[in-house]
C-alpha positions as a Markdown table, in Angstrom:
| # | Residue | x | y | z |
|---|---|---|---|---|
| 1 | Unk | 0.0 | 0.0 | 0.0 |
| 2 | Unk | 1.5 | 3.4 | -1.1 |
| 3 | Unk | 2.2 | 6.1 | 1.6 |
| 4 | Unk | -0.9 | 8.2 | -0.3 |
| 5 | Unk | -3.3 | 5.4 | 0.0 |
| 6 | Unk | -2.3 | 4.6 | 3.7 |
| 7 | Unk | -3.1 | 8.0 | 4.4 |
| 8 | Unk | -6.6 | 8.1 | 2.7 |
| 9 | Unk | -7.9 | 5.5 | 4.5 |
| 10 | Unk | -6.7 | 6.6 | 7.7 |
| 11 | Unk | -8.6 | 9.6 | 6.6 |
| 12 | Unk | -11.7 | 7.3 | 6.0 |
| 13 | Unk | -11.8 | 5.7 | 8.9 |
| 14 | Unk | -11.5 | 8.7 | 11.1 |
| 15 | Unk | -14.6 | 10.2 | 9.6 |
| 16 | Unk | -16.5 | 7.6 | 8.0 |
| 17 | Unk | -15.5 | 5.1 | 10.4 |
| 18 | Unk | -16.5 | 0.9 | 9.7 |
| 19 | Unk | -20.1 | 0.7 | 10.0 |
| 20 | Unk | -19.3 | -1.7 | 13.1 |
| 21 | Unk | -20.8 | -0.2 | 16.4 |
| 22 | Unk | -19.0 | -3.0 | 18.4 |
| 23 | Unk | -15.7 | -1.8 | 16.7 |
| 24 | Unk | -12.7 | -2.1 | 18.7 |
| 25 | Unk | -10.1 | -0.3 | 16.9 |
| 26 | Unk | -10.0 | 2.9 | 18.7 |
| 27 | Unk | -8.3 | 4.8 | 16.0 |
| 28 | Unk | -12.1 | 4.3 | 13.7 |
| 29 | Unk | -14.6 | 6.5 | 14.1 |
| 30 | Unk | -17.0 | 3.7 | 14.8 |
| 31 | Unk | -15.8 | 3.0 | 17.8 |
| 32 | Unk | -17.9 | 4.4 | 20.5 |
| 33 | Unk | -14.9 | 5.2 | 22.9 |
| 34 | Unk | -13.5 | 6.8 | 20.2 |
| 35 | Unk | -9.5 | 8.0 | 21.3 |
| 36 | Unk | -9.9 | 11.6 | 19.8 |
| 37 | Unk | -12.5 | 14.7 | 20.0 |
| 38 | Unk | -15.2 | 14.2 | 17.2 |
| 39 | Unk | -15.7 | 17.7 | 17.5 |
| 40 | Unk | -12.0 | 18.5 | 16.4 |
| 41 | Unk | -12.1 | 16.6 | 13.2 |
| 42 | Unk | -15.1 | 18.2 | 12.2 |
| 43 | Unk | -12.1 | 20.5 | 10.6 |
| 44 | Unk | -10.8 | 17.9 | 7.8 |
| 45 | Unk | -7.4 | 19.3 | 8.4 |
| 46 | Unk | -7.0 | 18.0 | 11.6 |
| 47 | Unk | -8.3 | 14.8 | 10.4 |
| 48 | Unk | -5.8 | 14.8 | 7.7 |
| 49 | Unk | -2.9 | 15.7 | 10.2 |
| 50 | Unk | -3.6 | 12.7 | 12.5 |
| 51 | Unk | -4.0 | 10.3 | 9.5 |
| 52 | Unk | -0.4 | 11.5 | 8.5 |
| 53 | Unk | 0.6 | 10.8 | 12.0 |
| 54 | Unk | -1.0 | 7.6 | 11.9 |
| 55 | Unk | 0.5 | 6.5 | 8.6 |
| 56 | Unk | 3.9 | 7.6 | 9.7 |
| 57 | Unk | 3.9 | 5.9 | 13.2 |
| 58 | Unk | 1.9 | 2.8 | 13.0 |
| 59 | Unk | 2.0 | 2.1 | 8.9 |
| 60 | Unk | -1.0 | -0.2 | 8.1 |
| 61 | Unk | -1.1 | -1.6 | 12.2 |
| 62 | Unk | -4.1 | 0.3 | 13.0 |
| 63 | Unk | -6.0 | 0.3 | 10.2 |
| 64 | Unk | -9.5 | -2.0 | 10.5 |
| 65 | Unk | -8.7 | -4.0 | 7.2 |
| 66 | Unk | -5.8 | -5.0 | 9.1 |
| 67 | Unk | -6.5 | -5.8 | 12.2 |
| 68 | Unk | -9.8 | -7.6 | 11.0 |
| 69 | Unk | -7.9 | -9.8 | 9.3 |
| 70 | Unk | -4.8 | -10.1 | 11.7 |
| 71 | Unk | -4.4 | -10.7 | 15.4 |
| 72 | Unk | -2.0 | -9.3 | 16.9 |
| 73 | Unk | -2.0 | -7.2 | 20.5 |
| 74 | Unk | -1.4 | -3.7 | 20.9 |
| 75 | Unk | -2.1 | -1.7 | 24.5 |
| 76 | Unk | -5.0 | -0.1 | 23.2 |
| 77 | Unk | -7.0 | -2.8 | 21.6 |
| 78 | Unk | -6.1 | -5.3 | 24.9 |
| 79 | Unk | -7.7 | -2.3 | 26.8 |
| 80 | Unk | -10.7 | -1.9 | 24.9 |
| 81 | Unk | -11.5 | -5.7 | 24.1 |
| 82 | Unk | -11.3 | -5.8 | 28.3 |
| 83 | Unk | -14.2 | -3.2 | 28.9 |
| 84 | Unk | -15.8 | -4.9 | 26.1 |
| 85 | Unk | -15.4 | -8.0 | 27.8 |
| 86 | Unk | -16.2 | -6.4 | 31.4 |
| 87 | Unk | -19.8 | -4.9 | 29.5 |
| 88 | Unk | -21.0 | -7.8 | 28.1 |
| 89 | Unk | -19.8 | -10.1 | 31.3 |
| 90 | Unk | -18.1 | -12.4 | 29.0 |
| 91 | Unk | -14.5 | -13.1 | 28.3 |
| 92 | Unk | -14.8 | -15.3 | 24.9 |
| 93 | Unk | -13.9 | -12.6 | 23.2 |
| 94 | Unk | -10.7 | -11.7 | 25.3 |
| 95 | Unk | -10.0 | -15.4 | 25.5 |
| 96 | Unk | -10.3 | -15.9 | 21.4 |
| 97 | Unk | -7.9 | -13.3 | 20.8 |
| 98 | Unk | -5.3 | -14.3 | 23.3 |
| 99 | Unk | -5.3 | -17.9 | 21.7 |
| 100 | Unk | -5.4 | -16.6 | 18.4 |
| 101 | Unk | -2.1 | -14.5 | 19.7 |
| 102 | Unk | -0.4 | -16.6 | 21.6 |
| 103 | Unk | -0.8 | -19.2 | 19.6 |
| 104 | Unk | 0.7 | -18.4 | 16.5 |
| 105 | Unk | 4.0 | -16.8 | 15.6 |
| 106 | Unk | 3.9 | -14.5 | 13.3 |
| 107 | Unk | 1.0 | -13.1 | 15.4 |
| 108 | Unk | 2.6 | -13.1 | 18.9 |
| 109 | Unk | 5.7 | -11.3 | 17.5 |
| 110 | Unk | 4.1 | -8.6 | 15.5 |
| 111 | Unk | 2.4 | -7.3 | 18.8 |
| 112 | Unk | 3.5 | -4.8 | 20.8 |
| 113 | Unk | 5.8 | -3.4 | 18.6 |
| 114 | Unk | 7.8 | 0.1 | 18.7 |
| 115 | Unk | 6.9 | 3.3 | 17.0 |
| 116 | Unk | 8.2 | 3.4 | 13.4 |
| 117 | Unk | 8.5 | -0.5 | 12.9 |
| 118 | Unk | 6.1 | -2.0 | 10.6 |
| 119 | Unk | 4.1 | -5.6 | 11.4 |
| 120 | Unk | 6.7 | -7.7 | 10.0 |
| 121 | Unk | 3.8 | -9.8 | 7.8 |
| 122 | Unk | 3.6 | -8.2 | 4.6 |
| 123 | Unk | 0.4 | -7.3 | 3.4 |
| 124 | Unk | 1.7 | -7.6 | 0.2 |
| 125 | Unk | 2.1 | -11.1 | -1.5 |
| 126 | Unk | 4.3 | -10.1 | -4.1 |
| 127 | Unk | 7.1 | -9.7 | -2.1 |
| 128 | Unk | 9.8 | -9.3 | -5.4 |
| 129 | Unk | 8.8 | -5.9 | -5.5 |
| 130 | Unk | 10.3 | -5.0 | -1.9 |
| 131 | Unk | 14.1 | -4.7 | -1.5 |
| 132 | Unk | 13.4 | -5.4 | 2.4 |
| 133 | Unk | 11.5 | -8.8 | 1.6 |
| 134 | Unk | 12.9 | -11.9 | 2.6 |
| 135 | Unk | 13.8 | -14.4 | 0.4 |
| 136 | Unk | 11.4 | -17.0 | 1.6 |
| 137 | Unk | 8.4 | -15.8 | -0.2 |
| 138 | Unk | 5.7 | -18.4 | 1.1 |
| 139 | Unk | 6.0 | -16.2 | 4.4 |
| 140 | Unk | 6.0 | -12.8 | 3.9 |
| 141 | Unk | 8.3 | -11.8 | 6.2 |
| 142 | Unk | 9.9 | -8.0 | 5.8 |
| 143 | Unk | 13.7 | -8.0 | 7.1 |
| 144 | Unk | 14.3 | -4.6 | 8.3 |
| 145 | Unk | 18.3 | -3.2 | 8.3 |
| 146 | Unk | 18.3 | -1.5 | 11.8 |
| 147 | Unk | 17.6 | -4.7 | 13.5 |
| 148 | Unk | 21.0 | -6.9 | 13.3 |
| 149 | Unk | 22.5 | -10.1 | 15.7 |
| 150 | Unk | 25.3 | -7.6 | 16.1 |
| 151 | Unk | 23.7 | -4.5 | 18.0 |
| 152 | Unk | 21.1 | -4.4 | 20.5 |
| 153 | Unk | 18.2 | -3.1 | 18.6 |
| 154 | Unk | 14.7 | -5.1 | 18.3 |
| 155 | Unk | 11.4 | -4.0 | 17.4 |
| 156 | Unk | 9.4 | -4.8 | 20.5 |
| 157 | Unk | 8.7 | -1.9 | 23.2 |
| 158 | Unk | 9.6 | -3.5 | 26.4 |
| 159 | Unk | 8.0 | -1.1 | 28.5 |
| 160 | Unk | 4.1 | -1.4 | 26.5 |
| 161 | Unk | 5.4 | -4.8 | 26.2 |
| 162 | Unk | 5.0 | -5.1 | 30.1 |
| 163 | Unk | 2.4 | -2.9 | 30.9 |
| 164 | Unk | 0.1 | -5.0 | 28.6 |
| 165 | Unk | 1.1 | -8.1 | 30.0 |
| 166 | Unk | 0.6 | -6.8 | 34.0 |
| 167 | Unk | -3.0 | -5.4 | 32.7 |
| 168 | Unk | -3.8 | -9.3 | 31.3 |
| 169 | Unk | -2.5 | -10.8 | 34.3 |
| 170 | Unk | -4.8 | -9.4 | 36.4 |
| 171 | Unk | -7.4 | -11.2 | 35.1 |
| 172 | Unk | -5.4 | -14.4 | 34.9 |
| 173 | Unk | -8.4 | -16.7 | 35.9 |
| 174 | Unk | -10.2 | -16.0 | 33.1 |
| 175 | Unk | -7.0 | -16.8 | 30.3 |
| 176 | Unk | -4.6 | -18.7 | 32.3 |
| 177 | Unk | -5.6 | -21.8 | 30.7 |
| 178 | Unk | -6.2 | -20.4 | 27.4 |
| 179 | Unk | -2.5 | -19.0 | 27.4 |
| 180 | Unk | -1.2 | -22.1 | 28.1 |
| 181 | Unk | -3.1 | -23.7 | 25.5 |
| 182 | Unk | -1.9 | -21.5 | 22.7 |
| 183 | Unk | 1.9 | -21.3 | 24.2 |
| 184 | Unk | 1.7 | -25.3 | 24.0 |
| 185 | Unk | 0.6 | -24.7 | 20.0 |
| 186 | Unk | 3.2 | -22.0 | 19.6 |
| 187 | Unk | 6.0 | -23.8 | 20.9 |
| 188 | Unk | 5.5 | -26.4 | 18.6 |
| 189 | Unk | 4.8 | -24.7 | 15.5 |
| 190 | Unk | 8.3 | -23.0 | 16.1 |
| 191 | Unk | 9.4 | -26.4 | 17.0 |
| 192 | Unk | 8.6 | -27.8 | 14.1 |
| 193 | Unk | 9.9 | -24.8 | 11.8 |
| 194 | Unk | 13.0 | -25.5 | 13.0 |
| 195 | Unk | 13.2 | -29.1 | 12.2 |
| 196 | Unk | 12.0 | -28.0 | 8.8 |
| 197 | Unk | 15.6 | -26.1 | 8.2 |
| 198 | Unk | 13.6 | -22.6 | 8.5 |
| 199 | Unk | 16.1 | -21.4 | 11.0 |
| 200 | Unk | 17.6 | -19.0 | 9.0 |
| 201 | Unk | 14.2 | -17.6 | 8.2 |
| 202 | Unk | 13.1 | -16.9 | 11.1 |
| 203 | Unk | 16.2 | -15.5 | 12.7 |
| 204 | Unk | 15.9 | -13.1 | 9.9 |
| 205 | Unk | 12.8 | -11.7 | 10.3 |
| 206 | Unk | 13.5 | -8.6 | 12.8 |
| 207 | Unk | 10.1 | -9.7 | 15.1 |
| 208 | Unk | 11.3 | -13.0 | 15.7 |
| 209 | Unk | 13.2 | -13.0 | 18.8 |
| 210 | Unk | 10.1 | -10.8 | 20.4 |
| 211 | Unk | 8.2 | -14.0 | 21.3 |
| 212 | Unk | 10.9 | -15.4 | 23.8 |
| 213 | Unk | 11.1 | -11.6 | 25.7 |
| 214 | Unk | 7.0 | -12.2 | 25.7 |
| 215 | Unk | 7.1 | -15.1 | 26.9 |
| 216 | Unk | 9.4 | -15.1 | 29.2 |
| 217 | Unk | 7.7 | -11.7 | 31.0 |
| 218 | Unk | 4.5 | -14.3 | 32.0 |
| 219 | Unk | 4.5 | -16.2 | 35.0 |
| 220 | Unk | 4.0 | -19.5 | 34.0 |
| 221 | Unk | 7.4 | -20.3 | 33.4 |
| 222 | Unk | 8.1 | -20.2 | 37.4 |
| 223 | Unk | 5.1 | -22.2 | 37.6 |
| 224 | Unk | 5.0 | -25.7 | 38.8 |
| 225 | Unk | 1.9 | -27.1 | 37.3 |
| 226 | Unk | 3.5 | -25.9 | 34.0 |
| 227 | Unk | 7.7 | -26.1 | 34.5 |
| 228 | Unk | 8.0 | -29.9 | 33.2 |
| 229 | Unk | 5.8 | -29.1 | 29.6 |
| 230 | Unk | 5.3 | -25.4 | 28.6 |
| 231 | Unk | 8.3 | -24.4 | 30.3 |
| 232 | Unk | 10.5 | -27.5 | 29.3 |
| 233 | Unk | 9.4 | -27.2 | 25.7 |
| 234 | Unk | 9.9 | -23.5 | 25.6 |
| 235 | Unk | 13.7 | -23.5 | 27.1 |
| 236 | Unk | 14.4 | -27.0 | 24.6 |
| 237 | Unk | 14.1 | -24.1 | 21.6 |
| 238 | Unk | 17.1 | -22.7 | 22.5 |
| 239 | Unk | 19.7 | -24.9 | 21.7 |
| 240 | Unk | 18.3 | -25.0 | 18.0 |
| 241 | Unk | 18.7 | -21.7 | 17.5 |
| 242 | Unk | 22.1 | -20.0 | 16.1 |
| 243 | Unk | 24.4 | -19.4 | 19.8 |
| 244 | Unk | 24.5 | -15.8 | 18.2 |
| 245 | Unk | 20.8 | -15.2 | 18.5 |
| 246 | Unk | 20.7 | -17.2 | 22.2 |
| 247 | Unk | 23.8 | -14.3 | 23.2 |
| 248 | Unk | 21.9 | -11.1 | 21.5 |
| 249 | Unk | 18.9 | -12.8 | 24.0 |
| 250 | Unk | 20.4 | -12.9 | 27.0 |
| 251 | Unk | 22.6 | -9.0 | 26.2 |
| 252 | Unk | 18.8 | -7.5 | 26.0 |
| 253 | Unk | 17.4 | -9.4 | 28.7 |
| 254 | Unk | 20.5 | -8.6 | 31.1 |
| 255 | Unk | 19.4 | -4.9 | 30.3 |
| 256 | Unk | 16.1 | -4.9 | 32.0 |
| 257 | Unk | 17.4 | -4.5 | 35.5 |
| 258 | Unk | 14.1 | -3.8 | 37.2 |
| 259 | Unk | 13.2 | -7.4 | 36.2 |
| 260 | Unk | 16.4 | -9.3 | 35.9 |
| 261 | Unk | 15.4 | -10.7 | 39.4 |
| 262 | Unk | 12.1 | -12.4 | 37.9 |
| 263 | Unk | 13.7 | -13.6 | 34.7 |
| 264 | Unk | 16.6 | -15.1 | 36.4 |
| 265 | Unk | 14.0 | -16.5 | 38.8 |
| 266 | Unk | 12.7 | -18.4 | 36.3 |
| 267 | Unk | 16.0 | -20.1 | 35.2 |
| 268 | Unk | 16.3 | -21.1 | 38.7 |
| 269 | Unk | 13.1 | -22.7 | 39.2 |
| 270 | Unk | 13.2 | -24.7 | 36.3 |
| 271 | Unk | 17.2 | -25.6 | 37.2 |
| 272 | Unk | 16.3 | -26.6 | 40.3 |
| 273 | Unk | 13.0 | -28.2 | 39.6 |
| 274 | Unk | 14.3 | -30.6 | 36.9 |
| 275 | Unk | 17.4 | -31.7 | 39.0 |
| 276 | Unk | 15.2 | -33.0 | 41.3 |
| 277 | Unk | 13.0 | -34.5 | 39.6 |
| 278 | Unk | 16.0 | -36.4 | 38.1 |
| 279 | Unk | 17.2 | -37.0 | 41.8 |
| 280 | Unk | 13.8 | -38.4 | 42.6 |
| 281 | Unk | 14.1 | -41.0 | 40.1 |
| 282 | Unk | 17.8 | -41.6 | 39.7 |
| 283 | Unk | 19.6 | -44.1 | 41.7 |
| 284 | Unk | 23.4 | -42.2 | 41.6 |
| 285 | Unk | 25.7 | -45.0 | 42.6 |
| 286 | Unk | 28.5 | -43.8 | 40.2 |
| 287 | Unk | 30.2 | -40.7 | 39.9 |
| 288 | Unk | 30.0 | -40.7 | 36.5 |
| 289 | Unk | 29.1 | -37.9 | 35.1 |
| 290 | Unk | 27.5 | -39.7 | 31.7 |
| 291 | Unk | 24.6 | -40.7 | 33.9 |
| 292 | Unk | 23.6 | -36.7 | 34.3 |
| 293 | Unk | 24.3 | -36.3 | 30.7 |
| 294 | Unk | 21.9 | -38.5 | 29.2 |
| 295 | Unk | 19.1 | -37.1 | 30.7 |
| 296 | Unk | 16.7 | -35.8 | 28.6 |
| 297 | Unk | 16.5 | -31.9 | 28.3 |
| 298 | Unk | 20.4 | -31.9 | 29.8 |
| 299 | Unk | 21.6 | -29.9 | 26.7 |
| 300 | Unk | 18.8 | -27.6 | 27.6 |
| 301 | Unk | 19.9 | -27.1 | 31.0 |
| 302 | Unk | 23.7 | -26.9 | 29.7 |
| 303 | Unk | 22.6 | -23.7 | 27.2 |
| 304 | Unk | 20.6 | -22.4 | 30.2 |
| 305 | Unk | 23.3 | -22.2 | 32.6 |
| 306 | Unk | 26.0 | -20.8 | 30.4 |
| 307 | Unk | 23.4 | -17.9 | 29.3 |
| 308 | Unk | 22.7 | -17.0 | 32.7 |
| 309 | Unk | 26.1 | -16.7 | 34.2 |
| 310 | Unk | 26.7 | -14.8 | 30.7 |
| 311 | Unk | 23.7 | -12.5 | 31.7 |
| 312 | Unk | 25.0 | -12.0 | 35.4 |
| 313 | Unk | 28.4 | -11.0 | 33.8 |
């Protein structure tokens, strides 16, 4: 879609709106909590500023085409699907689009993104007419030059990033077993993507490595109901992927000092969980150090443990 045409139907959907009264893109006019002043854009050149704005900040991210056809979860629409929920005193609707999220890849780590990064799923299928398209055309995935293994830079905003989670976790009874669900589904769809040879694919596509800093903000992975499967299976990932992806993870998570406790935490539980488990069921009457080794998950714990003493470096 051409900047001109992005901006028209931001234009569009700030006066005209959807047609949708139960619209819950807050940037269409539709919407009955509406984010700006209706009286304001009665002037069409404050309506064409703002759709400017909008083209220039979010790209195609907020417009309804898009997020009727795409899940993904921005701070905005998690708010506004909650009161929606809260209204109606039903949570299918928040508990459909956290599955649909959390369930799928390319969903999960186009949300939350920072201003001035696009969704990283074209919109376009002819992807030979973008320089920035990756070469893997089945999956639409736009590489974008500022993000590199080498420096530090990713497209998620950590600090939306963990408001939105705090906000969904205080209503965990009503999606804590639909998040586990979909996490199950996600971690095997990545799972299986690997085993495909697609590793170079995804590493390439600059939204990728947002799912594990997701992830590893919720709480299940400290939890023991969930430690030996959705945890297990999320930490076994790891050690498929390149060692200089797993370092440019832990350099970014090291940086969050406010949380490094909790992410660490996390290591620790499942560390210490898993070694006893093994303990429990292990009769050590060697000291050979084979026995430990041929557990299952023990390269797991292996990449683990040298990332975290890296991150506490």
């Amino acid at each position: 879609m051409t900047a001109a045409k992005l901006v028209q139907s931001y234009f569009q959907q700030l006066t005209c709106g959807c047609g949708n009264n139960q619209c819950l893109n807050m940037y269409c006019s539709s919407n009955l909590s509406f984010k700006y002043d209706r009286k304001l854009f009665e002037d069409p050149n404050n309506v064409a500023a703002e759709a400017i704005k909008l083209a220039h900040d979010y790209g195609s991210a907020y417009l309804d085409e898009y997020m009727n056809s795409n899940s993904f979860l921005t701070e905005e629409n998690l708010q506004q699907i909650i009161i929606k929920c809260k209204e109606l005193n039903n949570w299918a609707l928040l508990q459909n689009l956290i599955y649909s999220v959390f369930s799928n890849r390319q969903n999960l780590s186009s949300s939350f993104l920072r201003k001035g990064f696009p969704i990283n799923i074209s919109t376009n299928n002819d992807t030979s007419s973008s320089k920035t398209a990756s070469a893997t055309a089945k999956s639409y995935f736009l590489r974008d030059s500022r993000i590199t293994l080498e420096n530090n830079e990713i497209t998620l905003d950590f600090d939306l990033m963990k408001r939105s989670i705090k906000l969904l976790m205080s209503y965990e009874d009503e999606i804590s077993v639909v998040i586990n669900d979909a996490l199950g589904a996600l971690f095997k769809q990545i799972a299986n993507e690997l085993a495909l040879s697609k590793k170079v694919e995804l590493e390439d596509d600059a939204n990728f490595l947002n799912i594990f800093f997701i992830v590893f903000q919720l709480p299940y992975l400290s939890d023991p109901i969930c430690i030996f499967d959705t945890a297990y299976t999320f930490y076994s990932i790891f050690p498929k992927l390149s060692i200089e992806i797993q370092m440019k993870f832990v350099r970014i998570l090291a940086k969050q000092k406010t949380d490094l406790n909790s992410y660490v935490s996390h290591v620790q539980q499942y560390i210490t969980m898993h070694t006893l488990r093994w303990c429990d069921n292990t009769q050590i009457n060697t000291t050979n150090e084979s026995l430990l080794s041929s557990e299952r998950g023990k390269v797991t714990l292996n990449s683990l443990i040298d990332n975290y003493i890296y991150g506490l470096q």
